[in-house]
C-alpha positions as CSV (number, residue, x, y, z in Angstrom):
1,X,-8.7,16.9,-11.4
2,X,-7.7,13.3,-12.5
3,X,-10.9,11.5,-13.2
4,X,-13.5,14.0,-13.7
5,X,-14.4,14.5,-17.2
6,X,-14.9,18.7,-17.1
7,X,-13.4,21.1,-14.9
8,X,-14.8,24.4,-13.3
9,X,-12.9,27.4,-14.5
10,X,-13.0,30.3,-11.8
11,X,-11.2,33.8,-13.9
12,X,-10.7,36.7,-11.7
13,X,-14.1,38.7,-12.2
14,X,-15.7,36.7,-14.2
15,X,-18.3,33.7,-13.6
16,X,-17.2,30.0,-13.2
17,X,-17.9,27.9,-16.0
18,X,-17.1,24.1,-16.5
19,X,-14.9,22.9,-19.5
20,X,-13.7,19.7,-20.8
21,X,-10.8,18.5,-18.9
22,X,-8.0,17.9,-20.8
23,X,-5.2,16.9,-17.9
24,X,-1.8,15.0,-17.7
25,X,-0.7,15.4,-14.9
26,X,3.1,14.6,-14.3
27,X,4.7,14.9,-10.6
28,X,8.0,14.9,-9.9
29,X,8.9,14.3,-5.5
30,X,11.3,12.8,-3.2
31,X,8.7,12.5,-1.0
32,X,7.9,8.8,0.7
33,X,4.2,9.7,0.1
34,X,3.0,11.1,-3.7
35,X,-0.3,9.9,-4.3
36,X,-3.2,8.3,-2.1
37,X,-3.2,4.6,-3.7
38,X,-5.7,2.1,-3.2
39,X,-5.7,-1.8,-3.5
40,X,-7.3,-1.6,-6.6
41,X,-5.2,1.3,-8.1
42,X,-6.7,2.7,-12.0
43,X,-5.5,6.5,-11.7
44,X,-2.3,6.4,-11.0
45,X,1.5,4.8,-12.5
46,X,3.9,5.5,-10.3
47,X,7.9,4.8,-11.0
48,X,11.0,5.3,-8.7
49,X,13.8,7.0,-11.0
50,X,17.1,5.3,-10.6
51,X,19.9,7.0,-8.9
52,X,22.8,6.0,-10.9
53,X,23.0,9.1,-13.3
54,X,22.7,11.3,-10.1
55,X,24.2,14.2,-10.5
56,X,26.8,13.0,-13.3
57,X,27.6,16.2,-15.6
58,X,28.7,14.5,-18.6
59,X,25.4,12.0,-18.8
60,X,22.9,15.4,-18.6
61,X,25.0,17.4,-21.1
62,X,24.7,14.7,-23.4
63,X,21.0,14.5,-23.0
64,X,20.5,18.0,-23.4
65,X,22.3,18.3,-26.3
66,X,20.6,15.4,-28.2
67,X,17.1,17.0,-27.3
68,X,18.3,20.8,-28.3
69,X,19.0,19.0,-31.6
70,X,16.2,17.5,-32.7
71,X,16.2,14.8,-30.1
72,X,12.6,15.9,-28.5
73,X,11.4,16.0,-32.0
74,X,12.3,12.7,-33.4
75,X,10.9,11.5,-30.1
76,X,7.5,13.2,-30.6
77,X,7.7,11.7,-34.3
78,X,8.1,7.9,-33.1
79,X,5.6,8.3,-30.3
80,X,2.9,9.3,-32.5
81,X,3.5,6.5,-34.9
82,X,3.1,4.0,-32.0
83,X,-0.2,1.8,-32.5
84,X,-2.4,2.1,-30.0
85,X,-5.6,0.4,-31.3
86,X,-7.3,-1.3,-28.6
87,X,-5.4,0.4,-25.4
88,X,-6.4,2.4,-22.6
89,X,-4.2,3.5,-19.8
90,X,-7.1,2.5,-17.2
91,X,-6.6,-1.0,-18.3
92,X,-2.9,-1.4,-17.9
93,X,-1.3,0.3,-14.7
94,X,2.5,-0.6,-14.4
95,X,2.1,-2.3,-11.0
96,X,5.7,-1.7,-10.4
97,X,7.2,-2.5,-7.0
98,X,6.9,1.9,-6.4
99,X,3.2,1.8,-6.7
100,X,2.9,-0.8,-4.1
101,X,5.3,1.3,-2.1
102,X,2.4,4.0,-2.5
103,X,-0.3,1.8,-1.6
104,X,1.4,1.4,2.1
105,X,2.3,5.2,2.3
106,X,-1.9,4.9,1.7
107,X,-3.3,2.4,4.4
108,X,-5.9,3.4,7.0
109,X,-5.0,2.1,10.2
110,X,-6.1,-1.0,10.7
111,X,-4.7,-2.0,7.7
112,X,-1.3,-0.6,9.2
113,X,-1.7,-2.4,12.0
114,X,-2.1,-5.7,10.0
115,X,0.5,-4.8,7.8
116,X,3.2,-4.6,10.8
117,X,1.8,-8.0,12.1
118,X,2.0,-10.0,8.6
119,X,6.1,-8.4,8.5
120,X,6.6,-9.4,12.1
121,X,5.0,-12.5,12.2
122,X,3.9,-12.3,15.9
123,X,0.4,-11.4,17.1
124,X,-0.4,-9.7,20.2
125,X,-0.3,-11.7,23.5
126,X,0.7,-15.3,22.0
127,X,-0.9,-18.0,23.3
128,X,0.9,-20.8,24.2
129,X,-1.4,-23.9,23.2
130,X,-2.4,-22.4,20.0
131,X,0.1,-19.4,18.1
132,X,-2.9,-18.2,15.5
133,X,-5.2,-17.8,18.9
134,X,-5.3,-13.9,19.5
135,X,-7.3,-13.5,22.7
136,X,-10.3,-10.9,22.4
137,X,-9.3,-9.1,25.5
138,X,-7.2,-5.8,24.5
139,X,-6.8,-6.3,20.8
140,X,-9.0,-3.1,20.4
141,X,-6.9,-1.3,22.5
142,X,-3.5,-2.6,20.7
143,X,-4.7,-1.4,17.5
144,X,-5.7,2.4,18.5
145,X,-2.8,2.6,20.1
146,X,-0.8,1.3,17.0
147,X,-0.5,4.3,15.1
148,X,-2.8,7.9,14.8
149,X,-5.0,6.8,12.2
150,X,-6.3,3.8,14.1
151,X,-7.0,5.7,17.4
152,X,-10.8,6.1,17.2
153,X,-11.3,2.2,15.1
154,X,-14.2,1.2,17.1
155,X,-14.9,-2.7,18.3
156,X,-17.5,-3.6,15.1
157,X,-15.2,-2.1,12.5
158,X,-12.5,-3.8,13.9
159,X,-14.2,-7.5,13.8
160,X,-15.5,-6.8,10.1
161,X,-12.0,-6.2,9.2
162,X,-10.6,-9.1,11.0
163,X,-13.2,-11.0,9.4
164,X,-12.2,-9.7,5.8
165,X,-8.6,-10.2,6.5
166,X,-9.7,-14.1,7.0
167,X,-9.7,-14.5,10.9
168,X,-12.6,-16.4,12.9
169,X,-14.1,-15.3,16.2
170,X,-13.5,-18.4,18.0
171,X,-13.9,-19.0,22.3
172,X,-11.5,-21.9,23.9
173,X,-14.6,-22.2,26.1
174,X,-13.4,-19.5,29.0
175,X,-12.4,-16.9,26.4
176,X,-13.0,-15.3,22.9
177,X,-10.6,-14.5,20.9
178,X,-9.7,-14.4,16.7
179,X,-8.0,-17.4,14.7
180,X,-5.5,-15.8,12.4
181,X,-4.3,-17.6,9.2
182,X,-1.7,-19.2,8.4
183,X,1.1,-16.3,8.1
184,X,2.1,-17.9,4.8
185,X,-1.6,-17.8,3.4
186,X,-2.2,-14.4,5.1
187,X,1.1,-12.8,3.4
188,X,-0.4,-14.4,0.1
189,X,-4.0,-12.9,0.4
190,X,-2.3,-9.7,1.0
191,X,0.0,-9.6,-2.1
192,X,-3.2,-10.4,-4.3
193,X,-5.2,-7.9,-3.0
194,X,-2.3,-5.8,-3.2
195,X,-1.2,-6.4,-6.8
196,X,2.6,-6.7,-6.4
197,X,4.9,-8.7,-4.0
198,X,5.7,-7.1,-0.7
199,X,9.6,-7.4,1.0
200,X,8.5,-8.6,4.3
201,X,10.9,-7.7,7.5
202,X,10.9,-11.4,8.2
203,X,10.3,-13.3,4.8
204,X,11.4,-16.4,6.3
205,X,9.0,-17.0,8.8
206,X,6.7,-20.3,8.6
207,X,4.2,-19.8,11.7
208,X,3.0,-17.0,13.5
209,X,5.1,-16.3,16.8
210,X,8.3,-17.9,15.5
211,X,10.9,-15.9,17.5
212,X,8.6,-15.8,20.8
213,X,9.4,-18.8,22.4
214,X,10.0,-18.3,25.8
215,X,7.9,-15.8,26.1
216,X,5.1,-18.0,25.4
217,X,6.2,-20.4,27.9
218,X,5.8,-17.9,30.9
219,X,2.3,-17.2,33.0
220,X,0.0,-14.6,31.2
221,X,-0.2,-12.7,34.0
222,X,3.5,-11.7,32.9
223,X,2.8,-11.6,29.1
């Protein structure tokens, strides 16, 4: 209904036939999730409406009264005068901080997984020597059981994402594990490939496993 260039037109009692689609589509929600956004969003331009004429009597009677008189029509007159040689709406999304919002309503789940890391800034089982070392050894099982849409991620589609998301498959010569990036440089990559700048839980952090001190220091028998 958004992209496709015709539409099929089903009557009651009368054949389907396709016709030219002809679409805007506005929607109006308080819902956290509106649209399915991806990292390289064309379709959609999403805004958050401010609050601050919420329910204010006196700012809607205003409106409505300018646009009962004439207001909707001198509107109509302006936009229609506006030049738009050279643009198309594909080419310029708002990326305003609400569509990024929708793009994280619209991660699979690895990338939710990933997500939580780069705001926590602590990887699973730390590793004392070496705090971007992630040891191979039940990071699958981490992830499935992270959140429903990562609970059948299989091992290879795992490491290809690792992979894209800059980490190295690396052994310390008893064990395999993953080199993460720097947190700073992963948070970066992230934003790019997001389009917009992200309000991490923990903006402040400098190195993965920050706030996990002593926990690093005991056995990993009791990690």
């Amino acid at each position: 209904m958004v992209t496709e260039r015709t539409l099929i037109i089903e009557p009651k009692g009368i054949d389907a036939f396709n016709w030219p689609n002809k679409l805007g589509i506005i929607q109006s929600t308080n819902e956290k999730w509106v649209v399915p956004a991806t990292w390289d969003e064309r379709r959609y331009a999403v805004f958050e409406v401010s609050p601050i004429y919420m329910q204010q009597r006196e700012y809607f009677e205003s409106l409505f009264k300018e646009i009962d008189q004439g207001g909707a029509a001198a509107m109509l007159y302006d936009l229609l005068r506006v030049d738009l040689e050279g643009w198309h709406p594909r080419n310029d999304i708002p990326q305003t901080q609400a569509l990024v919002d929708q793009k994280v309503q619209s991660l699979d789940g690895l990338e939710q997984w990933w997500f939580a890391k780069l705001n926590s800034g602590e990887t699973p089982m730390p590793q004392k020597k070496n705090p971007r070392w992630v040891l191979s050894k039940g990071l699958l099982e981490e992830v499935m059981r992270h959140n429903a849409r990562a609970k059948y991620v299989t091992e290879m589609e795992l490491a290809n994402f690792l992979k894209k998301m800059g980490c190295q498959h690396k052994s310390n010569g008893s064990n395999w594990g993953w080199i993460f990036p720097p947190i700073g440089e992963a948070r970066r990559a992230w934003e790019i490939k997001f389009g917009g700048k992200c309000e991490w839980v923990r903006p402040d952090v400098e190195e993965w496993n920050e706030s996990c001190g002593d926990l690093m220091d005991q056995p990993m028998s009791s990690v």
